[in-house]
mmCIF file of the N, C-alpha and C atoms, coordinates in Angstrom:
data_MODEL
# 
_entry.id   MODEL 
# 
loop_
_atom_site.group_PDB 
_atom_site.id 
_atom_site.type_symbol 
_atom_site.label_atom_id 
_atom_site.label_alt_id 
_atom_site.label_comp_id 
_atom_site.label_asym_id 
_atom_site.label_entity_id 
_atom_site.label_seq_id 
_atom_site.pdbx_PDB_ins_code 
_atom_site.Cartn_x 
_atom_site.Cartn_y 
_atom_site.Cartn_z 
_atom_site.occupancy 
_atom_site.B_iso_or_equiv 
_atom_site.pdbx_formal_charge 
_atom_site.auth_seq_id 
_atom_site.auth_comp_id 
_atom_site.auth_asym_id 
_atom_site.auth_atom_id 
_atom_site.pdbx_PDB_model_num 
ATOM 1   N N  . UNK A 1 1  ? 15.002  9.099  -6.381 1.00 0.00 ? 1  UNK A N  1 
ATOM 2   C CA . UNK A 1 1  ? 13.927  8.496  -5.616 1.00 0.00 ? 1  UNK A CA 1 
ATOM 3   C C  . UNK A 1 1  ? 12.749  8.240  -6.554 1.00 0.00 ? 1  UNK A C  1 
ATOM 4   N N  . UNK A 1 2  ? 11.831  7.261  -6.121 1.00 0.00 ? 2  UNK A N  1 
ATOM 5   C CA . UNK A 1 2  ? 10.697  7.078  -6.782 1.00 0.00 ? 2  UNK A CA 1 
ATOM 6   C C  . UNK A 1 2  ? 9.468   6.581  -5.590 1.00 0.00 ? 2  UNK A C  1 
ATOM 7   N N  . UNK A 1 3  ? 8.598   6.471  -6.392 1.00 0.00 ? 3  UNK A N  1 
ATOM 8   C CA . UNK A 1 3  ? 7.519   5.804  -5.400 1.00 0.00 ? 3  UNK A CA 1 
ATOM 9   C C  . UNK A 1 3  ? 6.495   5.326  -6.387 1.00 0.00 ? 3  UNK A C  1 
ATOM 10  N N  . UNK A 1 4  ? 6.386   3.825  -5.476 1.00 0.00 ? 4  UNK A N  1 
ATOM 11  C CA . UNK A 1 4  ? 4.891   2.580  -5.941 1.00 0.00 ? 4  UNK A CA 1 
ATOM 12  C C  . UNK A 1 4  ? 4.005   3.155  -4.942 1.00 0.00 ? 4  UNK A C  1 
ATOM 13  N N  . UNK A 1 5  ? 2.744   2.898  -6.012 1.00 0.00 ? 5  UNK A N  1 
ATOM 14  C CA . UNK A 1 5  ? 1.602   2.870  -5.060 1.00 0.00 ? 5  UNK A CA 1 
ATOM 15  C C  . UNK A 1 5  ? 0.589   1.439  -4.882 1.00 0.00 ? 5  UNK A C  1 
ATOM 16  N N  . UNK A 1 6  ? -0.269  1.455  -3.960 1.00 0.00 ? 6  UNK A N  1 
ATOM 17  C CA . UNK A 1 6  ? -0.718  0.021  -3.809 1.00 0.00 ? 6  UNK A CA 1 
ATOM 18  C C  . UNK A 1 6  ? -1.980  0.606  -3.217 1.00 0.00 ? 6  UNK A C  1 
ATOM 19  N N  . UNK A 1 7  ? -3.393  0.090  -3.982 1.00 0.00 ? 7  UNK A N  1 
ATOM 20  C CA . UNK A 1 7  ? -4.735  0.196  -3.567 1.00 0.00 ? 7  UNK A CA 1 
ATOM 21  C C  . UNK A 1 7  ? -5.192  -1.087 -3.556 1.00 0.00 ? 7  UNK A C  1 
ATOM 22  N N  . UNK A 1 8  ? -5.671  -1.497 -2.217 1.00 0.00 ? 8  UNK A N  1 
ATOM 23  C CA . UNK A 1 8  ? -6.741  -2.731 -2.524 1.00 0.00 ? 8  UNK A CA 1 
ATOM 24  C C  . UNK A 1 8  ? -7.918  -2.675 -1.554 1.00 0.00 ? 8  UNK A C  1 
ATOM 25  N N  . UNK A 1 9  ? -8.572  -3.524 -1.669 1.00 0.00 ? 9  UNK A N  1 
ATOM 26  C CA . UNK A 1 9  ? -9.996  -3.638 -0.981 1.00 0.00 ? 9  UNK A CA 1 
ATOM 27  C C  . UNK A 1 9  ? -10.273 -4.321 -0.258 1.00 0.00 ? 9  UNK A C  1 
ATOM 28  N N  . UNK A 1 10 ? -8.995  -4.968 0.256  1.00 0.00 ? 10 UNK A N  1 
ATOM 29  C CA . UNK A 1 10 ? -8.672  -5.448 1.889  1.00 0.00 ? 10 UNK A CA 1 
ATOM 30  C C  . UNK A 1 10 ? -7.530  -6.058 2.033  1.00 0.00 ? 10 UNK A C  1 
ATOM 31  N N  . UNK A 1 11 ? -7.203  -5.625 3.424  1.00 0.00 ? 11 UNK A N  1 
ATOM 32  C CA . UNK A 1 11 ? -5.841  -5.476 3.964  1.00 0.00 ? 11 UNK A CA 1 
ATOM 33  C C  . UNK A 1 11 ? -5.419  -6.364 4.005  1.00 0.00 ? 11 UNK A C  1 
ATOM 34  N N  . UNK A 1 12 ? -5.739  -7.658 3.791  1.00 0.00 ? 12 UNK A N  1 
ATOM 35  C CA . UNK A 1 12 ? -4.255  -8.601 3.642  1.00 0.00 ? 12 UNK A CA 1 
ATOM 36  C C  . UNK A 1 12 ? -4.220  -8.860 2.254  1.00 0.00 ? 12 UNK A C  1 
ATOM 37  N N  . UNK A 1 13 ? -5.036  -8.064 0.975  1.00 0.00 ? 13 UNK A N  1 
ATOM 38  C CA . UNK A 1 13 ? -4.258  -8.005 0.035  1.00 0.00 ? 13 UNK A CA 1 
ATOM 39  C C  . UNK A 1 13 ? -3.486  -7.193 -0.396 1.00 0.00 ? 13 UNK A C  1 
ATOM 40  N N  . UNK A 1 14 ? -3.181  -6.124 0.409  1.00 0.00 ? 14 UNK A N  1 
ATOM 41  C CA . UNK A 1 14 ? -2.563  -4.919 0.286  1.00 0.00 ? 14 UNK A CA 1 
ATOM 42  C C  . UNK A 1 14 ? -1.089  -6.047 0.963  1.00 0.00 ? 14 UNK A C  1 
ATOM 43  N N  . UNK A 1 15 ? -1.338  -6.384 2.134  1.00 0.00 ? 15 UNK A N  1 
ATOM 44  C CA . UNK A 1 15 ? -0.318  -6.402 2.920  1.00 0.00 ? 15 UNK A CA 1 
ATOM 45  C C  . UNK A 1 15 ? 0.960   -7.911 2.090  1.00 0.00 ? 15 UNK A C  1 
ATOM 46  N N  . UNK A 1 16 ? -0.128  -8.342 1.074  1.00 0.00 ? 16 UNK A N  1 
ATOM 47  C CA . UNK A 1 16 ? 0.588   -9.397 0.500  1.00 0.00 ? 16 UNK A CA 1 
ATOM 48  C C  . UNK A 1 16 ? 1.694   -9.130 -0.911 1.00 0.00 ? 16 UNK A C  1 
ATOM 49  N N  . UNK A 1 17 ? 0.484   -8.000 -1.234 1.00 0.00 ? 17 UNK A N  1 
ATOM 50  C CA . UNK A 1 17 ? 1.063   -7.101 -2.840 1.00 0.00 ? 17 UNK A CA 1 
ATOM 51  C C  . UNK A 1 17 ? 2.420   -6.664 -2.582 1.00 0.00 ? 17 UNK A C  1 
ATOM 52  N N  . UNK A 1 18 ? 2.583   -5.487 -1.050 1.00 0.00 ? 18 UNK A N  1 
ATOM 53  C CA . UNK A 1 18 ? 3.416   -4.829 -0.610 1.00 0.00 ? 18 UNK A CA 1 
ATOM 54  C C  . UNK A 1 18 ? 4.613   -5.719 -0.291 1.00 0.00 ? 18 UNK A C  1 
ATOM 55  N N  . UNK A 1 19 ? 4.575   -7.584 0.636  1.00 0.00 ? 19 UNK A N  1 
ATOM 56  C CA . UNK A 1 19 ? 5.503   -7.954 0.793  1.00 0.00 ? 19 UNK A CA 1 
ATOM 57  C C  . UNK A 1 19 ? 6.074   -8.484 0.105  1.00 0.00 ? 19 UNK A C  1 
ATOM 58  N N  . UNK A 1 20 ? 5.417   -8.960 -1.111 1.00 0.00 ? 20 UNK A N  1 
ATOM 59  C CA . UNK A 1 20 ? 5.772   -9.347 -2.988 1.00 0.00 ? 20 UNK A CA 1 
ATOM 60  C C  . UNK A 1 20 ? 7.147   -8.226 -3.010 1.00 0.00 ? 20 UNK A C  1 
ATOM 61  N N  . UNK A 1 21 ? 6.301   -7.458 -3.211 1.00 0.00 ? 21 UNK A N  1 
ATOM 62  C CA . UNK A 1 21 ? 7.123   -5.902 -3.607 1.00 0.00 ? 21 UNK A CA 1 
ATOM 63  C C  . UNK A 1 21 ? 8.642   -5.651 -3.459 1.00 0.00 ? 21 UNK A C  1 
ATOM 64  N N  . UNK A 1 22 ? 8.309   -5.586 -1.674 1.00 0.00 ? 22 UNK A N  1 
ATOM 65  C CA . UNK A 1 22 ? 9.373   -5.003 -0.843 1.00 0.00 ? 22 UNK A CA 1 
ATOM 66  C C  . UNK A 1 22 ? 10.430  -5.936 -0.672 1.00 0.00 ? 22 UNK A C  1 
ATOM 67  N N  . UNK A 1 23 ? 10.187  -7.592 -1.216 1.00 0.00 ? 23 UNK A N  1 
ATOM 68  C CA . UNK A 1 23 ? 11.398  -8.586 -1.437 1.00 0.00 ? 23 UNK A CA 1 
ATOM 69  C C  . UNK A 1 23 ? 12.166  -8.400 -2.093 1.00 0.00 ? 23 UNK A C  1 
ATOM 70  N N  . UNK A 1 24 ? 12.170  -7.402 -3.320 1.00 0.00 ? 24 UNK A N  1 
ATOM 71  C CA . UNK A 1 24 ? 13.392  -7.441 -4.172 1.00 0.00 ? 24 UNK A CA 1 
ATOM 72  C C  . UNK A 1 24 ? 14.305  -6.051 -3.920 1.00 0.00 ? 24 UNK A C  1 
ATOM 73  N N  . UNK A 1 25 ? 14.027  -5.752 -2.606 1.00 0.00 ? 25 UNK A N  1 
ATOM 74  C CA . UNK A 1 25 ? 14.809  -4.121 -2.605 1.00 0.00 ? 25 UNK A CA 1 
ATOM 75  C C  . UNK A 1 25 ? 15.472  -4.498 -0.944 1.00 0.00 ? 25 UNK A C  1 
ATOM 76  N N  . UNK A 1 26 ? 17.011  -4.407 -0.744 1.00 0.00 ? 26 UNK A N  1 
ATOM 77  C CA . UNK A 1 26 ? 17.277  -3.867 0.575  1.00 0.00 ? 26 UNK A CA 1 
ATOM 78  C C  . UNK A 1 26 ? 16.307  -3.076 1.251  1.00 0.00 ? 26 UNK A C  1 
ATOM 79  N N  . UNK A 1 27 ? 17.146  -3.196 2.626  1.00 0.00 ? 27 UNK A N  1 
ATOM 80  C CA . UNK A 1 27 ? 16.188  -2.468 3.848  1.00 0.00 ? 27 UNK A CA 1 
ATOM 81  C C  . UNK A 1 27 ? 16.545  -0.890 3.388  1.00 0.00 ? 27 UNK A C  1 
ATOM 82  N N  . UNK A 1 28 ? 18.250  -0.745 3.127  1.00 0.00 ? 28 UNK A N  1 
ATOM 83  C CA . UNK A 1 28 ? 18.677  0.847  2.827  1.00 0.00 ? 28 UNK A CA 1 
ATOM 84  C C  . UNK A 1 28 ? 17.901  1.332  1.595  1.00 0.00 ? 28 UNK A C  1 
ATOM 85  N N  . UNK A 1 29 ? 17.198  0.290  0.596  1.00 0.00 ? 29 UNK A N  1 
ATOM 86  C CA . UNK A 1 29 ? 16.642  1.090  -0.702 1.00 0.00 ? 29 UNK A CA 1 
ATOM 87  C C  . UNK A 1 29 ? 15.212  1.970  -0.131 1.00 0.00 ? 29 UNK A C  1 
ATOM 88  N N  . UNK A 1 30 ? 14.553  1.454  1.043  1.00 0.00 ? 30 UNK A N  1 
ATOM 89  C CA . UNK A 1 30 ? 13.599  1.670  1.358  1.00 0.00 ? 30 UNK A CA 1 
ATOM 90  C C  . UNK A 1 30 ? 13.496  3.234  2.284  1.00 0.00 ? 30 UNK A C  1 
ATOM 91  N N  . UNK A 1 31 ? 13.060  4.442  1.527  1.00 0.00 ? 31 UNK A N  1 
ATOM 92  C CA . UNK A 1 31 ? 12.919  5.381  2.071  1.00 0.00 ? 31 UNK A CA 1 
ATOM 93  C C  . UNK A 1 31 ? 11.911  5.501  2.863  1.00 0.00 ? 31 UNK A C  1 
ATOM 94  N N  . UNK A 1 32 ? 10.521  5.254  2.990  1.00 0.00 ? 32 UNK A N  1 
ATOM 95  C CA . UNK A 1 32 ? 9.455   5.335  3.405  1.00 0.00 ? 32 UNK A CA 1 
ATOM 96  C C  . UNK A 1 32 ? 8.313   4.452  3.069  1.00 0.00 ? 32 UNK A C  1 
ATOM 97  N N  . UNK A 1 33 ? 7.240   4.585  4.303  1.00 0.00 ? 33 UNK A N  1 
ATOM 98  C CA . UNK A 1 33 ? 6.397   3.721  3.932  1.00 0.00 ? 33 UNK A CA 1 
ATOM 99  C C  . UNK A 1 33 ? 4.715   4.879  4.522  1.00 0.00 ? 33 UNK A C  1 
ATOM 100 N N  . UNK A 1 34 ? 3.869   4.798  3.514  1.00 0.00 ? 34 UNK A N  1 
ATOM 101 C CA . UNK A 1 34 ? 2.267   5.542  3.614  1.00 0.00 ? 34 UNK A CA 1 
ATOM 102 C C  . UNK A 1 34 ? 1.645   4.828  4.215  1.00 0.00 ? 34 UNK A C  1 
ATOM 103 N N  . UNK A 1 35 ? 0.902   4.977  4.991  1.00 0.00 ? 35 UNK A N  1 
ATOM 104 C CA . UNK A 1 35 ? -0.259  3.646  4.563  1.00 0.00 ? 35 UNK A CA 1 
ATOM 105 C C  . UNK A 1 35 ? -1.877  4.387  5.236  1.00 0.00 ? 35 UNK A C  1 
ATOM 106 N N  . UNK A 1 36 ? -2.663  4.011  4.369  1.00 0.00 ? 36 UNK A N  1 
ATOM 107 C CA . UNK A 1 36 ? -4.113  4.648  4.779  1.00 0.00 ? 36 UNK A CA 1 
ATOM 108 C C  . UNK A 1 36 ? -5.166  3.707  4.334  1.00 0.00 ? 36 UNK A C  1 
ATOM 109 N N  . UNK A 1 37 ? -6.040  4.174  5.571  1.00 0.00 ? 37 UNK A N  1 
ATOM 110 C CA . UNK A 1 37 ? -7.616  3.564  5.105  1.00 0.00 ? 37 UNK A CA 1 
ATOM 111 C C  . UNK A 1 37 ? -8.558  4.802  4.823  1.00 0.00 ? 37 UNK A C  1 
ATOM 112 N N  . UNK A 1 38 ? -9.161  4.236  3.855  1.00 0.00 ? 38 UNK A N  1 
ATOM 113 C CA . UNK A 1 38 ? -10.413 5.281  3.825  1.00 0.00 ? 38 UNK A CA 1 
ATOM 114 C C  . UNK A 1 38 ? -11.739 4.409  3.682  1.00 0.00 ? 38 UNK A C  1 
ATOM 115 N N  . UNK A 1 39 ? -12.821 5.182  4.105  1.00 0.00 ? 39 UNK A N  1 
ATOM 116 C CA . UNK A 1 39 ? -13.648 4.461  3.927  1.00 0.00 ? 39 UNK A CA 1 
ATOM 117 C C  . UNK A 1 39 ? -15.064 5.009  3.762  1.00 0.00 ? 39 UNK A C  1 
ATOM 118 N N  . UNK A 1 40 ? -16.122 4.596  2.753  1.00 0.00 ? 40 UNK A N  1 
ATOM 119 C CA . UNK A 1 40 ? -17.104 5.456  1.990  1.00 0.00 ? 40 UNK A CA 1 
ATOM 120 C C  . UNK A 1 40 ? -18.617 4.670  2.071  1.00 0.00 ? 40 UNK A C  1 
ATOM 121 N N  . UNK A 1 41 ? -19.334 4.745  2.641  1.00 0.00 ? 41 UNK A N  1 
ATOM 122 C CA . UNK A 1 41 ? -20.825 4.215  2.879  1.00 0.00 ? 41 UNK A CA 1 
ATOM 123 C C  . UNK A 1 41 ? -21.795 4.524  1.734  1.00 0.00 ? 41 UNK A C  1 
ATOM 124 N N  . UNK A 1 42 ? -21.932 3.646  0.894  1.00 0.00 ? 42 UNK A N  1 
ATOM 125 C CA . UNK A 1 42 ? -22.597 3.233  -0.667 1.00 0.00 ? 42 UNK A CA 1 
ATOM 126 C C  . UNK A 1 42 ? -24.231 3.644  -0.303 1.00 0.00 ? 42 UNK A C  1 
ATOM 127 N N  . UNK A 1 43 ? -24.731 3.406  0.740  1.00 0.00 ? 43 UNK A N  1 
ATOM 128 C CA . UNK A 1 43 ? -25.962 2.894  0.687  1.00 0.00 ? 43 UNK A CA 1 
ATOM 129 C C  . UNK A 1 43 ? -26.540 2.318  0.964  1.00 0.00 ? 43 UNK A C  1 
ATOM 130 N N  . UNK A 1 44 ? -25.858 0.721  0.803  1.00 0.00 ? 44 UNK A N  1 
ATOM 131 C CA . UNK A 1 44 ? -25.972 0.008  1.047  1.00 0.00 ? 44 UNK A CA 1 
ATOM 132 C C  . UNK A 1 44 ? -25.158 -1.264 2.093  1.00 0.00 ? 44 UNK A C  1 
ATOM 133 N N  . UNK A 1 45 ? -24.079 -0.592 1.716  1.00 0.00 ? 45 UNK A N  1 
ATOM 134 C CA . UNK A 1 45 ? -22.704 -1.233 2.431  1.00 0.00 ? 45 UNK A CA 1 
ATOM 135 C C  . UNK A 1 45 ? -21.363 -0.452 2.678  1.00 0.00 ? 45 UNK A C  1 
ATOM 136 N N  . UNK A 1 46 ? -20.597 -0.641 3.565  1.00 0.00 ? 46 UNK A N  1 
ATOM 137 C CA . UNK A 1 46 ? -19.589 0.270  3.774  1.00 0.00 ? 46 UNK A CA 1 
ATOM 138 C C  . UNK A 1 46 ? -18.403 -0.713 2.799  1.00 0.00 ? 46 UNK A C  1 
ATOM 139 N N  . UNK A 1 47 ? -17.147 0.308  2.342  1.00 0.00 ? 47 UNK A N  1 
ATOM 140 C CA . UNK A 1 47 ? -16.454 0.114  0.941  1.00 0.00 ? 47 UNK A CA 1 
ATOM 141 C C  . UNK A 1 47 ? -15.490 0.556  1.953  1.00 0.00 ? 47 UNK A C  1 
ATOM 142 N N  . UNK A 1 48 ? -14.134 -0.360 1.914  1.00 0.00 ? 48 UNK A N  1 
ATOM 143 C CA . UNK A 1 48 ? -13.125 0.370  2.796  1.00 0.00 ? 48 UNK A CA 1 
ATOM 144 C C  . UNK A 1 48 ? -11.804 0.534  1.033  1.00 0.00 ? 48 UNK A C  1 
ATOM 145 N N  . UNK A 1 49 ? -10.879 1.245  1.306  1.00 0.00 ? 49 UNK A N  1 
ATOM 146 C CA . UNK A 1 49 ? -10.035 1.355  0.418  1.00 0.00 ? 49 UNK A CA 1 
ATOM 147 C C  . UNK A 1 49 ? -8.447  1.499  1.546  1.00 0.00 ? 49 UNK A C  1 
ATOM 148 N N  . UNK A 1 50 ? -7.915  0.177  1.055  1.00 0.00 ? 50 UNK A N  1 
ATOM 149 C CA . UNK A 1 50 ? -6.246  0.035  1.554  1.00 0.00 ? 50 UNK A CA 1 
ATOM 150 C C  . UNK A 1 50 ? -5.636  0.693  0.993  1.00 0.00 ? 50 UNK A C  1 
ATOM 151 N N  . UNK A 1 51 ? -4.423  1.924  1.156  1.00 0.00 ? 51 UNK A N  1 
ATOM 152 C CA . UNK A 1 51 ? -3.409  1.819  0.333  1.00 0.00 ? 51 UNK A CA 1 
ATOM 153 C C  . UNK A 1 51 ? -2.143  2.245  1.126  1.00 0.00 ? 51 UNK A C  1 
ATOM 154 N N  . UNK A 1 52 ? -1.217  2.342  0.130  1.00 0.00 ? 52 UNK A N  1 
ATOM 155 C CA . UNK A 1 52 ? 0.279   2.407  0.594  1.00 0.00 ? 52 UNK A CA 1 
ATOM 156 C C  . UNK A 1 52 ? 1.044   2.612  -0.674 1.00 0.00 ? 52 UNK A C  1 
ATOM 157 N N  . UNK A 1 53 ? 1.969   3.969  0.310  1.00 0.00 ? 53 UNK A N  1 
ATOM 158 C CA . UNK A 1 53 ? 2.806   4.568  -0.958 1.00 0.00 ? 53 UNK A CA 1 
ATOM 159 C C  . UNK A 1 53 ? 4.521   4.220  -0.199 1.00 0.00 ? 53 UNK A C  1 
ATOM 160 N N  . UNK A 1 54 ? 4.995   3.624  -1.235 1.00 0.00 ? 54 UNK A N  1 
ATOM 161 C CA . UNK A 1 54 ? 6.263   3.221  -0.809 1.00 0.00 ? 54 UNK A CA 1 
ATOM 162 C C  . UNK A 1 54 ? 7.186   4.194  -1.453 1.00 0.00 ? 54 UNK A C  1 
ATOM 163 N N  . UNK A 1 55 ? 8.481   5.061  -0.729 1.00 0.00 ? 55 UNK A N  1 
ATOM 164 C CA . UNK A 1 55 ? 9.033   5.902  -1.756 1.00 0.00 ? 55 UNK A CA 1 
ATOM 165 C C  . UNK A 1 55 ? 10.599  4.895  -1.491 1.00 0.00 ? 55 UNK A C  1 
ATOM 166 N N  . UNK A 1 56 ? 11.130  4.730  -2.477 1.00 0.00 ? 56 UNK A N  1 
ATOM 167 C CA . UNK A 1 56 ? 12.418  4.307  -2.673 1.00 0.00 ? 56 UNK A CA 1 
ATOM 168 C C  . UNK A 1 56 ? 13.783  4.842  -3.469 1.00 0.00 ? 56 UNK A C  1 
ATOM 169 N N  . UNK A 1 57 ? 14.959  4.527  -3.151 1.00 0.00 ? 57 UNK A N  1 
ATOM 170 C CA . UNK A 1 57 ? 15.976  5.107  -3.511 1.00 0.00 ? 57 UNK A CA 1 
ATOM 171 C C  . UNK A 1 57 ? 15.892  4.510  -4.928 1.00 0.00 ? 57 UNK A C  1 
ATOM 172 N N  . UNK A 1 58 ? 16.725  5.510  -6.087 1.00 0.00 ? 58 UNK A N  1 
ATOM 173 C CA . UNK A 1 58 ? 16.898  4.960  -7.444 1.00 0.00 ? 58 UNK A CA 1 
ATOM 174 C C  . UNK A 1 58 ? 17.631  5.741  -7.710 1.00 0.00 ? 58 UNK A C  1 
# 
């Protein structure tokens, strides 16, 4: 098994990186899928952080 990780700074570039990704692997290679927001208030502006940890067979 292994696992990619994927951070971006908004969700449909996460969601575009990930379907890049997940095209070159069967549905059976695919063990799992993470996915989280977090999000952190600067000061000035709120900062969200996408990510997603994909674990796959190898």
């Amino acid at each position: 098994m292994f696992v990619k990780l994927f951070d971006e700074e908004h969700e449909l570039d996460l969601e575009k990186k990930v379907n890049e990704y997940l095209a070159s692997f069967d549905d059976d290679d695919i063990i799992d899928i993470k996915y989280c927001v977090a999000t952190l208030y600067d000061g000035r502006s709120q900062v969200y952080c996408y990510s997603c940890l994909i674990m796959i067979r190898g």
